[in-house]
C-alpha positions in Angstrom: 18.8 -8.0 27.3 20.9 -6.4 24.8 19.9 -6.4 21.3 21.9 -6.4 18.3 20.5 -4.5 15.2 23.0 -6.7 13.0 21.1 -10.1 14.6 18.0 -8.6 14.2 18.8 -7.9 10.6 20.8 -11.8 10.0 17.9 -13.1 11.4 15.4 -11.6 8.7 17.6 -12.1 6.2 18.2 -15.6 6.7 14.8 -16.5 7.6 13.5 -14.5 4.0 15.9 -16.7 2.1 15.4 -19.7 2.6 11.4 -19.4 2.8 12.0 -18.0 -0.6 14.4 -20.8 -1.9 11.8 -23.2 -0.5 9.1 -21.7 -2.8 11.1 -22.0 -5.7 10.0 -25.4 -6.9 5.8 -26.1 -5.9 2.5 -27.9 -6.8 0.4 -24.5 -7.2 1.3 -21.3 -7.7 -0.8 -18.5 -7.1 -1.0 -14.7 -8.6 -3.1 -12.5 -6.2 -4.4 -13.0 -2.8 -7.9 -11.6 -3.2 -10.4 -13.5 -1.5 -10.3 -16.1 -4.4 -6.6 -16.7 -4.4 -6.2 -16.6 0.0 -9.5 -19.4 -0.6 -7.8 -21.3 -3.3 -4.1 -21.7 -1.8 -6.5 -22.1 2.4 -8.0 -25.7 0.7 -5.0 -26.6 -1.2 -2.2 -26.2 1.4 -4.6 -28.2 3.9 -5.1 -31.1 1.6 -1.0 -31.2 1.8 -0.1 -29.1 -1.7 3.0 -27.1 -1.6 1.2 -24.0 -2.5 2.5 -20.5 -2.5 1.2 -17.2 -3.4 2.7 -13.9 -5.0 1.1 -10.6 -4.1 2.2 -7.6 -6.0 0.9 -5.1 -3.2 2.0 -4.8 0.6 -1.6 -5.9 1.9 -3.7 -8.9 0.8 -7.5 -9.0 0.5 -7.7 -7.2 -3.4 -11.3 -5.8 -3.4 -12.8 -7.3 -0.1 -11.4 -4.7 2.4 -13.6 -2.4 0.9 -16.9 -3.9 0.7 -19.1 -1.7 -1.4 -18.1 2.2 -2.1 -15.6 1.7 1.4 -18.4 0.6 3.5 -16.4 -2.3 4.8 -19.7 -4.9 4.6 -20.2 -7.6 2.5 -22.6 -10.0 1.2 -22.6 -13.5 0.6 -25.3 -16.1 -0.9 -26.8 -18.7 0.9 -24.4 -21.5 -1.3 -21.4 -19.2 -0.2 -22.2 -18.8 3.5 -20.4 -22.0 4.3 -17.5 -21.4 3.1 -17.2 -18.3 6.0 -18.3 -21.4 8.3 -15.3 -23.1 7.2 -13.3 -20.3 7.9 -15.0 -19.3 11.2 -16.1 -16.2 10.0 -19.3 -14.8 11.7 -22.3 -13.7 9.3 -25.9 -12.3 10.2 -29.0 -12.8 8.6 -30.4 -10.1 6.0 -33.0 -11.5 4.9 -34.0 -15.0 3.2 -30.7 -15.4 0.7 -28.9 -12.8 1.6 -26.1 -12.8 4.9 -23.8 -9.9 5.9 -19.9 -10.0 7.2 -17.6 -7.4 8.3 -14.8 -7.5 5.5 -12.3 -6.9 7.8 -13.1 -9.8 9.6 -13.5 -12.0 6.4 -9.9 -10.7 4.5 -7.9 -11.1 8.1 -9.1 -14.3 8.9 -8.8 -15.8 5.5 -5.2 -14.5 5.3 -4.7 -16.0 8.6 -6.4 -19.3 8.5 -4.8 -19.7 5.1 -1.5 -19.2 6.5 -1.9 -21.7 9.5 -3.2 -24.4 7.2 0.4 -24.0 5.4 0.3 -21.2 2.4 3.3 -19.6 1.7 2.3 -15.9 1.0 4.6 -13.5 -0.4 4.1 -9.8 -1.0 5.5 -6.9 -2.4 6.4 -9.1 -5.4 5.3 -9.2 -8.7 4.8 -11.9 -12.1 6.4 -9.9 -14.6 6.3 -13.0 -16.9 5.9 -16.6 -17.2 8.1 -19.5 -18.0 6.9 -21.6 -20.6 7.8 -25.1 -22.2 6.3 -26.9 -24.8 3.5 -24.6 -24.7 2.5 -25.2 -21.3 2.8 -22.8 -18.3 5.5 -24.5 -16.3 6.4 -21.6 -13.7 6.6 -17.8 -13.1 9.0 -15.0 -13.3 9.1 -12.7 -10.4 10.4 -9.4 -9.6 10.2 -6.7 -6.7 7.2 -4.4 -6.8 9.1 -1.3 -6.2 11.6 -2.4 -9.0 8.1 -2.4 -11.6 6.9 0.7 -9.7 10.4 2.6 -10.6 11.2 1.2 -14.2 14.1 0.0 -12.7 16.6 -2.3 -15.3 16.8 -5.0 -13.0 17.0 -9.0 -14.3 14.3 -11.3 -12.2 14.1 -14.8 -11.0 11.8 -17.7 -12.1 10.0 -19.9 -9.8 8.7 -23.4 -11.5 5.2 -24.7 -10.7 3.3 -27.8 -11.6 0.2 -25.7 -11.7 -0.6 -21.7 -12.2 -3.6 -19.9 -10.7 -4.5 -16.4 -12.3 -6.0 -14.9 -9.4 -5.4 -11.3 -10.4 -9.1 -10.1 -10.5 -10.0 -7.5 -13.0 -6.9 -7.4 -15.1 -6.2 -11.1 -15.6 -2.6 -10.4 -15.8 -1.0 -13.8 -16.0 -3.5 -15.1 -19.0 -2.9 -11.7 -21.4 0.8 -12.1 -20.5 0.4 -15.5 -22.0 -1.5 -14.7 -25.0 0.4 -11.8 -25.8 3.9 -13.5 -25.4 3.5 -17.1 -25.9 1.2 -17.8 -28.6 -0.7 -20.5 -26.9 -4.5 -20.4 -27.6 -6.4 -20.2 -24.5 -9.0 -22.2 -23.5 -11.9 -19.6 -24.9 -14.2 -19.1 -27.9 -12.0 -16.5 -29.5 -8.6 -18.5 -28.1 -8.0 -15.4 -26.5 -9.3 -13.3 -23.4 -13.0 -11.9 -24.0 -12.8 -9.5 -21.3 -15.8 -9.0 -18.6 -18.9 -7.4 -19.2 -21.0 -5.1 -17.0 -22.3 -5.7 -14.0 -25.2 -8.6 -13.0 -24.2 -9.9 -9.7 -27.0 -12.7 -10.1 -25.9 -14.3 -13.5 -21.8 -13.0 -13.1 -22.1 -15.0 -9.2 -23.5 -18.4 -11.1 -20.6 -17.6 -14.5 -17.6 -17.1 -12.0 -17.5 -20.4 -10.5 -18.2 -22.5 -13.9 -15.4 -19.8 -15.6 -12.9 -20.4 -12.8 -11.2 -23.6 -14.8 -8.4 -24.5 -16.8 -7.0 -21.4 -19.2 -4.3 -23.8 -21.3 -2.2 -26.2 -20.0 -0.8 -25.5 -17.0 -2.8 -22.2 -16.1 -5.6 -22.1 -14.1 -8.6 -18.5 -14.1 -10.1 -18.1 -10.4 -12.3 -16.0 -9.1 -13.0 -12.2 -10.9 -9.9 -13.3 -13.5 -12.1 -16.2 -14.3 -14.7 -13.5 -16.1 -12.5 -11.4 -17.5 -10.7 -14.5 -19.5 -14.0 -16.6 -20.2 -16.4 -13.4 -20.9 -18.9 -13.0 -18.1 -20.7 -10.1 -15.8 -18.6 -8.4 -12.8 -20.7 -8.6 -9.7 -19.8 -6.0 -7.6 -19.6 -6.2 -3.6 -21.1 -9.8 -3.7 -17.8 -12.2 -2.6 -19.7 -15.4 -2.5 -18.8 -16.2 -6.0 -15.3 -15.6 -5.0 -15.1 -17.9 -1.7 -16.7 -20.5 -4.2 -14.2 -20.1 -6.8 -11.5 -20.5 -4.8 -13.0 -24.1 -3.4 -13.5 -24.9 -7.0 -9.8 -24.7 -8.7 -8.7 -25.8 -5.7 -10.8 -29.2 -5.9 -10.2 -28.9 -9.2 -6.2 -29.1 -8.7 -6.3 -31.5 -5.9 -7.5 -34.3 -7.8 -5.5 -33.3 -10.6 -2.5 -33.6 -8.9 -3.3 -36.7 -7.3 
């Protein structure tokens, strides 16, 4: 067989398009596919959401590959552990309370699963703003990676979305866009984000899950973003409060938009 570079090249060009064009106009839309985001957009897109995700980086996971100080283990909670059941995930036994997974295992087959079920994920781009109407989050606007990494003067597009997630871990990136652009008063104490506090994995795993909830209107916090919005510990390489973010805005979202 004789292959054609310029096919091969029609046929990801094409293909790209119109996956992209499709994702234009959704339920949810996601920023970040860390373990909470990949988790969220896995339970949406099976309940029948058109979900997609943005990734600003070429590989998905966020923290997860890593486990703790690049030993790729993690641990998980006993109210967590089903969640890697869900996903098919194998886990061992530390001791009472506490069970281990490879994280290699956990990111690839969340990505994976999550994909099969029907998320859209894109990478390599990133939410340089958001669209706002009315002041309510009504969609994102999205630009190449390398055209942020380079400074480059280059215009973006806008997607619109029923529903934003702030996925982003750490930096919370969509909620301080929104409070430093759009003058809308977040959901917090201070009406603005409160920033995470130092690390307690036993109070920051309980705090993540109640924190990962509505922002403002039309902007949800999940998973380590959910902290750094709400005020609340960081809990280091413990992902059970992450898994059970995820399930939570997505439940959360699925009965909202039904």
């Amino acid at each position: 067989m004789h292959l054609d570079e310029i096919k091969i090249s029609r046929a990801i060009i094409e293909s790209y398009n119109k996956k992209l064009v499709d994702a234009l106009d959704v339920d949810v839309a996601i920023v970040g596919a860390g373990p909470a985001g990949m988790v969220c957009g896995y339970y949406l897109a099976k309940a029948g959401k058109k979900v997609v995700l943005f990734e600003r980086k070429l590989s998905v996971g966020g923290g997860m590959w890593g486990g703790g100080i690049m030993f790729n283990e993690i641990v998980v909670q006993e109210k967590a552990r089903g969640i890697l059941d869900e996903f098919g995930i194998k886990s061992r036994r530390y001791e009472a309370g506490y069970y281990l997974a490879d994280s290699i295992e956990a990111v690839s087959t969340i990505c994976s699963k999550a994909v099969k079920a029907g998320l859209k994920i894109f990478n390599l781009i990133s939410v340089e703003d958001v669209m706002v109407r009315n002041k309510e989050v009504k969609g994102l606007v999205l630009n190449w990676s390398a055209v942020e990494i380079a400074k480059l003067h280059v215009d973006p597009i806008t997607m619109r979305a029923k529903v934003v997630v702030d996925a982003t871990g750490h930096p919370a990136e969509v909620a301080r866009i929104i409070e430093r652009k759009s003058g809308i008063r977040l959901n917090t104490k201070t009406g603005k984000t409160m920033g995470e506090e130092s690390m307690w994995a036993e109070a920051g795993e309980e705090i993540i899950v109640k924190n990962s909830k509505a922002v403002c209107p039309g902007l949800y916090a999940c998973g380590m973003c959910a902290n750094a919005v709400f005020g609340g510990p960081r809990m280091g390489p413990i992902f059970g409060g992450m898994l059970l973010a995820g399930e939570k805005v997505a439940k959360d979202l699925i009965k909202k938009l039904s």
